[in-house]
DRENPA-3360 file (N, C-alpha, C; in nm, 2 decimals, always signed):
BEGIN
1 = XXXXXXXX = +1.39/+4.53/-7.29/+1.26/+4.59/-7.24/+1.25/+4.73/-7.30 ~ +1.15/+4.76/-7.37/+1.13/+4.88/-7.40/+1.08/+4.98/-7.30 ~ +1.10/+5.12/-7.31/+1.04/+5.23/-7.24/+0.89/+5.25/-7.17 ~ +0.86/+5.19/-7.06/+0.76/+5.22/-7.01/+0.66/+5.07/-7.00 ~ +0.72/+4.96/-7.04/+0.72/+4.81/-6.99/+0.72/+4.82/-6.92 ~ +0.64/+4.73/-6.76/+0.66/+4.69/-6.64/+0.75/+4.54/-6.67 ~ +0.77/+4.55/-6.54/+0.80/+4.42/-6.50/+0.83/+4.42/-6.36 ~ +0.82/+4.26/-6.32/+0.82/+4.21/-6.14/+1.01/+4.26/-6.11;
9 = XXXXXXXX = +1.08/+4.31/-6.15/+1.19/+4.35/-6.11/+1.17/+4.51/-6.09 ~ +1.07/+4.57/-6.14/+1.06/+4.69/-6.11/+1.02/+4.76/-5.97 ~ +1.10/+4.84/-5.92/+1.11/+4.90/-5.78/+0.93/+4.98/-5.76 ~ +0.89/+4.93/-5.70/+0.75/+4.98/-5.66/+0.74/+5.05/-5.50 ~ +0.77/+5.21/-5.53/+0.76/+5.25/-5.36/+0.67/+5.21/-5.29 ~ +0.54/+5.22/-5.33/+0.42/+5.14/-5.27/+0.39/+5.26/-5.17 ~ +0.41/+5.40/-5.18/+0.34/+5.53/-5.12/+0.36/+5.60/-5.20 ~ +0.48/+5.69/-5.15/+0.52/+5.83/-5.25/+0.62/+5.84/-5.20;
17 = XXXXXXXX = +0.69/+5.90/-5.29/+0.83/+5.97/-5.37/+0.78/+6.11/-5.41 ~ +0.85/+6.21/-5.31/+0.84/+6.32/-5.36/+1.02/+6.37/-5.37 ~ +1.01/+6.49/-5.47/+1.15/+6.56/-5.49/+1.12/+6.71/-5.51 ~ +1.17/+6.76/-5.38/+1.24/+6.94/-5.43/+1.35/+6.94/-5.47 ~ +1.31/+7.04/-5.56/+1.45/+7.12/-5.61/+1.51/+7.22/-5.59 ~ +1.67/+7.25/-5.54/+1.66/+7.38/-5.51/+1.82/+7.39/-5.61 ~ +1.76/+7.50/-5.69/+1.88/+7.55/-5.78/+1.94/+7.70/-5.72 ~ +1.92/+7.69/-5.62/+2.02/+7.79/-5.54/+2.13/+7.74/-5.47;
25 = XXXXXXXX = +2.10/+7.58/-5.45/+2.23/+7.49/-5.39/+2.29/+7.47/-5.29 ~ +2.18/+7.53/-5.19/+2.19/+7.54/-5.06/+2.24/+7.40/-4.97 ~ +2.33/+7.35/-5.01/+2.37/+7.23/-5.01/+2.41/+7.19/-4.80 ~ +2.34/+7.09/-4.81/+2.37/+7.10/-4.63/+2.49/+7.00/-4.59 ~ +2.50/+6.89/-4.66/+2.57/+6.78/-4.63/+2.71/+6.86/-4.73 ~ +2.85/+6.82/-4.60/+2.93/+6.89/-4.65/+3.01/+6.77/-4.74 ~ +2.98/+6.66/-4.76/+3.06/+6.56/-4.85/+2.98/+6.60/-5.00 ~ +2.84/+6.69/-4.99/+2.78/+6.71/-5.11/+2.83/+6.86/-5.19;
33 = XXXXXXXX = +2.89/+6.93/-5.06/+2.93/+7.05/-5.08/+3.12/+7.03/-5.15 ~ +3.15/+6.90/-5.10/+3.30/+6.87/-5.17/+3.29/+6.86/-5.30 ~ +3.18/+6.77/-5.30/+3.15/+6.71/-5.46/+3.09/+6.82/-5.57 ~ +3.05/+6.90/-5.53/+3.05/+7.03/-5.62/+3.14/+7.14/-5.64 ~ +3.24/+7.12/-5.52/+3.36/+7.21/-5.57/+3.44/+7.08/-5.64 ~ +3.43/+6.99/-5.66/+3.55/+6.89/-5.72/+3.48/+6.94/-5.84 ~ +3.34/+6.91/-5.90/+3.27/+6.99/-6.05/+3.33/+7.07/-6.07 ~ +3.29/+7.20/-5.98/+3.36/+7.29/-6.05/+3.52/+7.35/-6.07;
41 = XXXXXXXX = +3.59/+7.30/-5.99/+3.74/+7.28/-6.04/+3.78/+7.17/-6.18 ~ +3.68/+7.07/-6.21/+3.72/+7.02/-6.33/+3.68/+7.10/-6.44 ~ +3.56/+7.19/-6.42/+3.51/+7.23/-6.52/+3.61/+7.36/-6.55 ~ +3.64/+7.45/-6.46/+3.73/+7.53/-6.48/+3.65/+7.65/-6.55 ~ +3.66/+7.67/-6.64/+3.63/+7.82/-6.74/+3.51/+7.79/-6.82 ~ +3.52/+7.62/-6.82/+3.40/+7.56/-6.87/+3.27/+7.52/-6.84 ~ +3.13/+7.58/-6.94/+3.00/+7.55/-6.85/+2.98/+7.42/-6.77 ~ +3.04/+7.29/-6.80/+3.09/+7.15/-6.76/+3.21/+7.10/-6.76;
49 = XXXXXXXX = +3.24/+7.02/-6.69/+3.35/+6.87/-6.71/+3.28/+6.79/-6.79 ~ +3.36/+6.70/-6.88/+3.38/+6.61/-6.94/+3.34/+6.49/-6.85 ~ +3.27/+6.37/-6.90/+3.33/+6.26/-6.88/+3.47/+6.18/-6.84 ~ +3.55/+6.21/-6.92/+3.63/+6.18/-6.94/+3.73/+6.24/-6.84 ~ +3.73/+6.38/-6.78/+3.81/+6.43/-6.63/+3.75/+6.35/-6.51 ~ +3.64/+6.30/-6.51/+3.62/+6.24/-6.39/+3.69/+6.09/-6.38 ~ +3.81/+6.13/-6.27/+3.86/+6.04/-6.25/+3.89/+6.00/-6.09 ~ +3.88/+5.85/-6.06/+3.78/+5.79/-5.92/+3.91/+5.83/-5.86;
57 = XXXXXXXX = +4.04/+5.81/-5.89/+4.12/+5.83/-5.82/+4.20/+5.92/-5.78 ~ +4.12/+6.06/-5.81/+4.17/+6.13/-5.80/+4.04/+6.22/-5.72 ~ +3.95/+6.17/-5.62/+3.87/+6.15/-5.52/+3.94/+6.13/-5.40 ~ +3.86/+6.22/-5.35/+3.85/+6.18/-5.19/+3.79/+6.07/-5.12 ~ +3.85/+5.95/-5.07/+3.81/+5.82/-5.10/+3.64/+5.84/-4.98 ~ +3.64/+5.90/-4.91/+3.54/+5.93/-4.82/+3.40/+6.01/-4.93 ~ +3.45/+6.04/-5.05/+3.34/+6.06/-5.15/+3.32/+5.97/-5.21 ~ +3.37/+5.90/-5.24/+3.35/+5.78/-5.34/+3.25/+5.69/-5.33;
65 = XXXXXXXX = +3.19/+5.65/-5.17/+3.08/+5.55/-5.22/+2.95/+5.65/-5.17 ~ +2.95/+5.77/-5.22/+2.83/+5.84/-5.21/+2.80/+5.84/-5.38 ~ +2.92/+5.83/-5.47/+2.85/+5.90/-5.60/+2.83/+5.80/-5.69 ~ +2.73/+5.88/-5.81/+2.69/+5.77/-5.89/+2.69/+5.85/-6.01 ~ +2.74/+5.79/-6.12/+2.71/+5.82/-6.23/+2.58/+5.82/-6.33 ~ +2.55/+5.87/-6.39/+2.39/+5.84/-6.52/+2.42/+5.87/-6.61 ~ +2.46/+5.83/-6.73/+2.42/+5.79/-6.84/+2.25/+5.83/-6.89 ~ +2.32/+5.95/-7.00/+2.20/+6.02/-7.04/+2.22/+5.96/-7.21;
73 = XXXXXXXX = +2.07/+5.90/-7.27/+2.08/+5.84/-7.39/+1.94/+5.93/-7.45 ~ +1.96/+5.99/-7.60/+1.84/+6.03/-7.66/+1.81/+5.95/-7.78 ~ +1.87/+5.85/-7.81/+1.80/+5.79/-7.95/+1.74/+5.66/-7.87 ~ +1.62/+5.62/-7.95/+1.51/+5.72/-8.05/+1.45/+5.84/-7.90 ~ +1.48/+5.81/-7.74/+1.43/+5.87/-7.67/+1.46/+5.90/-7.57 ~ +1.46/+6.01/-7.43/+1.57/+6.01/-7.37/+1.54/+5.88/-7.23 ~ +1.66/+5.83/-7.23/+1.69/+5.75/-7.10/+1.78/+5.76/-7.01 ~ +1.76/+5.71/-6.91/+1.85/+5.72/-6.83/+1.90/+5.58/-6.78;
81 = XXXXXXXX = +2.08/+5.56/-6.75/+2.12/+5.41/-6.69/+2.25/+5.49/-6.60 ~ +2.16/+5.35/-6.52/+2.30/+5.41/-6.40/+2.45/+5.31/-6.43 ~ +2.53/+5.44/-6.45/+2.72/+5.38/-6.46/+2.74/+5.30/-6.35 ~ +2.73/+5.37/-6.25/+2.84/+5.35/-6.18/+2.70/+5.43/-6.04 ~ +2.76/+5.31/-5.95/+2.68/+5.36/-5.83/+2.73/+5.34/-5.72 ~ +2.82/+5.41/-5.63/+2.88/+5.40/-5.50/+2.88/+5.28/-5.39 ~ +2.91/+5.23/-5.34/+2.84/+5.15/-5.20/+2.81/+5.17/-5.11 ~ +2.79/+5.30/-5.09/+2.69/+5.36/-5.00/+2.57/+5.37/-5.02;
89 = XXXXXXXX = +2.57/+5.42/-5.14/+2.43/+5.43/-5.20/+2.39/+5.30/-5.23 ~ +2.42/+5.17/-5.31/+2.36/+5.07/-5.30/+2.33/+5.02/-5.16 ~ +2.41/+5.03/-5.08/+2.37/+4.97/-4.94/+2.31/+5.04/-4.83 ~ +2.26/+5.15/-4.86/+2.14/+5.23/-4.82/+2.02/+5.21/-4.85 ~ +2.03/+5.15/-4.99/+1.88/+5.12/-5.11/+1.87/+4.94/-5.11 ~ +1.95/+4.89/-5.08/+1.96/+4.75/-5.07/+1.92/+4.65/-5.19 ~ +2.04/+4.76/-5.29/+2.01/+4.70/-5.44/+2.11/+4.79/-5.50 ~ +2.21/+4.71/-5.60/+2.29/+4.75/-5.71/+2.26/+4.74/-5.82;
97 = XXXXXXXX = +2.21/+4.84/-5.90/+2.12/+4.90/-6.00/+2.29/+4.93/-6.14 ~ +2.34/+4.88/-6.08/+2.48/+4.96/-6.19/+2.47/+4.90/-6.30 ~ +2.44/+4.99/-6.42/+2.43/+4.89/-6.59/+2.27/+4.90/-6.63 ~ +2.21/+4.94/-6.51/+2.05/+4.92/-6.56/+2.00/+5.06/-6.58 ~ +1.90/+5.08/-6.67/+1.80/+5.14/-6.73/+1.73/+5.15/-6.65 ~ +1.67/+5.30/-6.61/+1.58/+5.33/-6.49/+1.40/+5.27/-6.56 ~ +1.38/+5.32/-6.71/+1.26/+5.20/-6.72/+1.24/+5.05/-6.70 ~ +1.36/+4.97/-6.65/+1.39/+4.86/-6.59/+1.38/+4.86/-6.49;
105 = XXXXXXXX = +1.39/+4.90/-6.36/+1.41/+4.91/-6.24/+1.28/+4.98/-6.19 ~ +1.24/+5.08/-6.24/+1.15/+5.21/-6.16/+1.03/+5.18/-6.23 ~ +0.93/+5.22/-6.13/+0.77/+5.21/-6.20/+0.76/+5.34/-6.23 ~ +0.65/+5.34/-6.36/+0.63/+5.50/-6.39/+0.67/+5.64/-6.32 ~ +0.56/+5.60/-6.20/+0.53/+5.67/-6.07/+0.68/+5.68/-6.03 ~ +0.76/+5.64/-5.96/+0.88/+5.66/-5.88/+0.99/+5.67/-6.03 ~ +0.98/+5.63/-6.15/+1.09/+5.72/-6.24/+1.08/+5.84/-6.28 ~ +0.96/+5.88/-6.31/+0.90/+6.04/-6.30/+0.96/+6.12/-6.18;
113 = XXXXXXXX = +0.93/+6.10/-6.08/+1.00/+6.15/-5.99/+1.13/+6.16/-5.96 ~ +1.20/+6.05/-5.99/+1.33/+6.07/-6.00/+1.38/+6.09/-6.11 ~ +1.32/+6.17/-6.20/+1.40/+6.22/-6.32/+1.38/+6.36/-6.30 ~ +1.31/+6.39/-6.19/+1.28/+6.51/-6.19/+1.41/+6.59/-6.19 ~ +1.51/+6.57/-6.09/+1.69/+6.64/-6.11/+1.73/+6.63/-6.25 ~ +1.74/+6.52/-6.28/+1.81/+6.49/-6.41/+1.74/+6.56/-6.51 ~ +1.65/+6.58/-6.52/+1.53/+6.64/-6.64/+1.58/+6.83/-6.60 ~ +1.54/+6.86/-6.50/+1.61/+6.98/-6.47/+1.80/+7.05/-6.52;
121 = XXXXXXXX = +1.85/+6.94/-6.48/+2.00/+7.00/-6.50/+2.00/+6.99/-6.68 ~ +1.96/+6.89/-6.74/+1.95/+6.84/-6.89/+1.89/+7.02/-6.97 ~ +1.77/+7.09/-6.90/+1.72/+7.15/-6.95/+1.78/+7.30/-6.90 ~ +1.88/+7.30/-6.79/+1.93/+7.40/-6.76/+2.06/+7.43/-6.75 ~ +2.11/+7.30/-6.77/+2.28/+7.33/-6.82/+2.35/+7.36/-6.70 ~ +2.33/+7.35/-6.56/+2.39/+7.33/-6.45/+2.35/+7.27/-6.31 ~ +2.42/+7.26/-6.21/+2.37/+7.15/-6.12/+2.22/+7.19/-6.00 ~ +2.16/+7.08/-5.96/+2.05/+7.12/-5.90/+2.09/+7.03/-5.74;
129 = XXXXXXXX = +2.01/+7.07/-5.65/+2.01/+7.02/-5.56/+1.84/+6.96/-5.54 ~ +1.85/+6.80/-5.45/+1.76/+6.74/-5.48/+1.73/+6.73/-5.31 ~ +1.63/+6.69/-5.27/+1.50/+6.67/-5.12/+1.46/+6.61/-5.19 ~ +1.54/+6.49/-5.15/+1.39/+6.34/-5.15/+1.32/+6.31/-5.02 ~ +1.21/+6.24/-5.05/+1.13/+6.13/-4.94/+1.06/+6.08/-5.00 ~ +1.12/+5.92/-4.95/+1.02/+5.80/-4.99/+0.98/+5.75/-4.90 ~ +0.82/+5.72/-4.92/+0.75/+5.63/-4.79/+0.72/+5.54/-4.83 ~ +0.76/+5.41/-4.82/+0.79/+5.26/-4.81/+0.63/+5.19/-4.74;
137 = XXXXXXXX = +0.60/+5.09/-4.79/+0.52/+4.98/-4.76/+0.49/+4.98/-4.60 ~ +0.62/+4.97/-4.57/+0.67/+4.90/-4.42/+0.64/+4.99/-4.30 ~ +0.60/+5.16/-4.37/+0.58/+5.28/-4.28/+0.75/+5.33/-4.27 ~ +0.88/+5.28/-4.38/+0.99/+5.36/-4.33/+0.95/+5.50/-4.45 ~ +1.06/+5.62/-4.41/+1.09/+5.69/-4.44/+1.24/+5.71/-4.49 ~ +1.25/+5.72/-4.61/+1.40/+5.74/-4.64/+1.37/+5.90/-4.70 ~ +1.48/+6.01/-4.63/+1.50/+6.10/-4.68/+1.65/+6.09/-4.75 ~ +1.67/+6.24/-4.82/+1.80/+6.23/-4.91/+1.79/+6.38/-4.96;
145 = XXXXXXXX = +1.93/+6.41/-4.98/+1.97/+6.47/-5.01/+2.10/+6.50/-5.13 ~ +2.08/+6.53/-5.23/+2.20/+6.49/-5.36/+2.19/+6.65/-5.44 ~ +2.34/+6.61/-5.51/+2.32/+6.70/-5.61/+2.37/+6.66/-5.74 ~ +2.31/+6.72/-5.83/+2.31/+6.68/-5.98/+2.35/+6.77/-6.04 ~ +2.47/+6.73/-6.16/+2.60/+6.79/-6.19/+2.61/+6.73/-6.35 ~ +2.58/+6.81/-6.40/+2.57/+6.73/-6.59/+2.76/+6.78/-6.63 ~ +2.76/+6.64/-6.72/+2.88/+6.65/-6.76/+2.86/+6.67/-6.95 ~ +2.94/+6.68/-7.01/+2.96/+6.68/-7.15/+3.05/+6.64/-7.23;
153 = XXXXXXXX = +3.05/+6.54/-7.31/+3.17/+6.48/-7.36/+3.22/+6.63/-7.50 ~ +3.12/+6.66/-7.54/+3.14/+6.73/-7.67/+3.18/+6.93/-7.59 ~ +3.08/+6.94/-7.47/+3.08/+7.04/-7.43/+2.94/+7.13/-7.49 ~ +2.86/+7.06/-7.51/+2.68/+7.10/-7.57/+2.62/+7.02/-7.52 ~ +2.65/+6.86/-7.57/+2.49/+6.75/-7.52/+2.54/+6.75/-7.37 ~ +2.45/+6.77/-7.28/+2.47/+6.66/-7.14/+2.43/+6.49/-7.21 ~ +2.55/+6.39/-7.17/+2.56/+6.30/-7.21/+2.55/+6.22/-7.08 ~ +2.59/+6.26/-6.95/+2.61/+6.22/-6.83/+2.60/+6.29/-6.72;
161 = XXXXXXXX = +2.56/+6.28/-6.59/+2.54/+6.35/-6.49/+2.63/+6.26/-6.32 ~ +2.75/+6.31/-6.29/+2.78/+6.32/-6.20/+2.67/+6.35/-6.06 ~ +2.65/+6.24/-5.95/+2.54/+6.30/-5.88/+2.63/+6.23/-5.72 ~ +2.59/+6.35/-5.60/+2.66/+6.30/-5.50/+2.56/+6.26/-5.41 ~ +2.55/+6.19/-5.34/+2.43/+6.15/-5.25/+2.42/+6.14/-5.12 ~ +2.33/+6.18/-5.00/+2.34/+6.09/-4.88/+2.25/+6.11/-4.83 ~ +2.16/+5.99/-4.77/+2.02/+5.93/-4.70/+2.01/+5.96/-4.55 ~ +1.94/+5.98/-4.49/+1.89/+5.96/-4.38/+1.71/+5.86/-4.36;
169 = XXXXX = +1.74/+5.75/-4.29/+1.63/+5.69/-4.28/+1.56/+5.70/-4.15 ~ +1.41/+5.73/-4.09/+1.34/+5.72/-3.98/+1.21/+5.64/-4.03 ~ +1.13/+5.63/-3.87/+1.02/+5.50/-3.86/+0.91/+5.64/-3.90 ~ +0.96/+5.73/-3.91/+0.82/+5.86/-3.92/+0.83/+5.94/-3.96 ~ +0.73/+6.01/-4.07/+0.74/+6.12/-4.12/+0.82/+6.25/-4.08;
% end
């Protein structure tokens, strides 16, 4: 499927998806505040960690099914696929997205928006904190809270982005 194809597998919020950003990092959830000192102890002296330091086992297993990896691709355009996606986060969202291309999955409207972090850290070279809300068909509300953490295999491209996650769902705004 190319870039900006629909298709009936595509995640349709069927309201809105909105996302703040806050690059001051005011981070509230303290499993999101762990996962940014684990960044920056890998990164060390460096404006990033590698791909290649992030390693699951060497986690706090109580972090592990919050995070997800992405896969940042620029030829011929930039994309995004999700590596690796926790089981918390799949089973919050009620869908395992791991291996797939966000233009596969997401409708315009809801990938726009959620590239909004990723698009940010890519153009700023360090991590953002994200405020989501999605309002669902059904009248639910999923809020969230994450942060986005670009990594570098070379130590210039962000090639990947380390992200920590966690949801809260209500029947109301």
């Amino acid at each position: 499927m190319r870039p900006g194809d629909q298709s009936d597998s595509q995640i349709s919020f069927l309201g809105t998806i909105d996302y703040q950003l806050d690059p001051d990092l005011n981070l509230r959830h303290p499993l999101l505040r762990e996962g940014l000192q684990i960044w920056n102890d890998l990164r060390g002296a460096r404006p990033m960690p590698a791909p290649a330091d992030i390693d699951p086992l060497k986690f706090p297993a109580r972090l592990l099914p919050h995070i997800a990896l992405l896969d940042v691709e620029y030829r011929p355009a930039r994309r995004f696929r999700w590596r690796l996606i926790g089981t918390y986060v799949t089973k919050t969202l009620g869908r395992d997205s791991t291996g797939r291309y966000w233009d596969e999955i997401y409708d315009d409207h809801a990938m726009n928006a959620i590239a909004t972090g990723p698009t940010w850290v890519i153009e700023n070279r360090r991590p953002i904190r994200n405020l989501g809300s999605a309002h669902y068909a059904d009248k639910t509300y999923l809020r969230s809270e994450s942060v986005d953490m670009p990594l570098s295999s070379d130590g210039e491209v962000i090639d990947r982005l380390l992200i920590c996650m966690t949801f809260g769902a209500s029947r109301t705004p």
